[in-house]
C-alpha positions, -999 to +999 in steps of 0.1 A: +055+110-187+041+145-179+024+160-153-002+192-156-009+209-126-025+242-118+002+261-101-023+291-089-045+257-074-016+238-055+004+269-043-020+292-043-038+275-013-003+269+007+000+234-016+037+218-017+048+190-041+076+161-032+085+139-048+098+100-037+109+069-054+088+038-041+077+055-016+111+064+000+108+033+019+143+022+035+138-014+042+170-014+064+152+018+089+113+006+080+109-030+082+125-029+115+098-003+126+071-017+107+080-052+125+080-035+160+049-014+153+031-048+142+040-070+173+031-040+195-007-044+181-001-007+169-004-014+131-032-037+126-018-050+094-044-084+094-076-061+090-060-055+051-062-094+046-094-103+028-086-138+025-058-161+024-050-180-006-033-209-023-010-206-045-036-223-076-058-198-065-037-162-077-054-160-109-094-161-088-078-136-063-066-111-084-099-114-106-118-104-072-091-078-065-099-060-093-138-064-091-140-049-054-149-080-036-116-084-015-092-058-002-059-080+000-056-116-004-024-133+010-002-164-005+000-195+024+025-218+005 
């Protein structure tokens, strides 16, 4: 895969790349914090969930996903 950027455009205006892998997520250090964060009421992580699903029901929810209609759908087994 390649990448074209305007150099003069990205560092000429004080721009800086860096790079990560997945997000340079650590679940060992972030889920922990994430956890934490949620219980606090500090990141509101249920105003992402559209609607909660069945597990029948993937194939509908991603079909909506990908028209707009819902944000995130989640999986109640």
């Amino acid at each position: 895969m390649k990448l074209e950027l305007p150099l003069i455009d990205v560092f000429g205006r004080g721009g800086s790349l860096k790079s990560s892998w997945y997000g340079d997520c650590l679940p060992s250090r972030d889920f922990p914090m994430l956890i934490d964060l949620y219980l606090q009421g500090r990141l509101p992580l249920d105003a992402f969930v559209t609607e909660t699903i069945a597990l029948d029901d993937v194939e509908k929810a991603f079909e909506r996903m990908h028209g707009g209609d819902v944000l995130r759908s989640v999986v109640v087994l």
